[in-house]
DOLUM-581811 format. One record per residue (C-alpha): residue number from 1; residue in three letters; x, y, z. Coordinates in steps of 0.5 Angstrom, whole numbers, plus 2048, in hexadecimal, padded with zeros to 3 digits. Example, Ala and Ser with C-alpha at 12.3 -4.5 7.8 and 13.67 -1.06 7.14 Angstrom:
2
<rec 1; "Ala"; <819; 7F7; 810>>
<rec 2; "Ser"; <81B; 7FE; 80E>>
This chain:
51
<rec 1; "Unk"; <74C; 7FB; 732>>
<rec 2; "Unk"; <746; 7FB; 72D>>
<rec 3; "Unk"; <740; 7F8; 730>>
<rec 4; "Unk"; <73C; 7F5; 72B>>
<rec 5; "Unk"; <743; 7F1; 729>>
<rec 6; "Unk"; <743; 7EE; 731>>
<rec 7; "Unk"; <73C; 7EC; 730>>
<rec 8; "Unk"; <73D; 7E8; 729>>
<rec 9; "Unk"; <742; 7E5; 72C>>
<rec 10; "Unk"; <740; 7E3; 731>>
<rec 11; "Unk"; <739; 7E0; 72E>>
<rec 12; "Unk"; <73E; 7DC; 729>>
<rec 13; "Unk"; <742; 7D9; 72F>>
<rec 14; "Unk"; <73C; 7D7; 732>>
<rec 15; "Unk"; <73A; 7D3; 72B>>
<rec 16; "Unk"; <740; 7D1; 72B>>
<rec 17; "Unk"; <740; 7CD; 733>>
<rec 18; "Unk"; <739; 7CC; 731>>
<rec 19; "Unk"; <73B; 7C8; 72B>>
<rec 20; "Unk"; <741; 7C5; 72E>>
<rec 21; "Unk"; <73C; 7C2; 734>>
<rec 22; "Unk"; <738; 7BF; 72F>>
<rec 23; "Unk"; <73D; 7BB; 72B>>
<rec 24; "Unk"; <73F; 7B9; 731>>
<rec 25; "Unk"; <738; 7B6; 734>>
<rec 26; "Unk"; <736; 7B3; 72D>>
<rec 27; "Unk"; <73D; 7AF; 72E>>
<rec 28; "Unk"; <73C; 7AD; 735>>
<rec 29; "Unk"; <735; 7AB; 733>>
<rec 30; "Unk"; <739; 7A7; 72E>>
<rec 31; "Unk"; <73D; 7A4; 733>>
<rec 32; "Unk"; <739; 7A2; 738>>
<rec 33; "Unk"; <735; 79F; 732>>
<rec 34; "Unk"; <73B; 79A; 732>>
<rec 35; "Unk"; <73D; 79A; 73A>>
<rec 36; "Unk"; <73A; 79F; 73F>>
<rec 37; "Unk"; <740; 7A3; 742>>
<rec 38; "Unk"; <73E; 7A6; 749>>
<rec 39; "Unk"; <743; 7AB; 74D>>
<rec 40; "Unk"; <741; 7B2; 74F>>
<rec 41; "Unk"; <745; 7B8; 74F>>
<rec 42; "Unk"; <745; 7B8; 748>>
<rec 43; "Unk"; <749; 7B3; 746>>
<rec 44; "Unk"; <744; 7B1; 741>>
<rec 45; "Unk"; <745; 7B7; 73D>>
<rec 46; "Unk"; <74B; 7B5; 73C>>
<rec 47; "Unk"; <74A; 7AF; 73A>>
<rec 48; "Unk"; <745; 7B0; 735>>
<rec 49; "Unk"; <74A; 7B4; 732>>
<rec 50; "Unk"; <74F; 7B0; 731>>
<rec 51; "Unk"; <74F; 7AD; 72B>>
């Protein structure tokens, strides 16, 4: 296994999560503007991703 390879996909998927967090707290920000939505354990994730 090349290690280099590991390290670059590794660095790309860590973007990529990153990215998808931010587009789902821009939309959660959105959505709270419209009603704040409280629940914990991550529901709220979900619910900003849902379109």
């Amino acid at each position: 296994m090349d290690l280099t390879g590991l390290i670059i996909s590794c660095i790309y998927s860590l973007a990529c999560y990153r990215a998808l967090l931010d587009t789902a707290r821009c939309r959660y920000l959105a959505y709270s503007s419209h009603g704040p939505i409280r629940t914990r354990r991550g529901h709220t994730v979900v619910k900003a991703l849902s379109p």
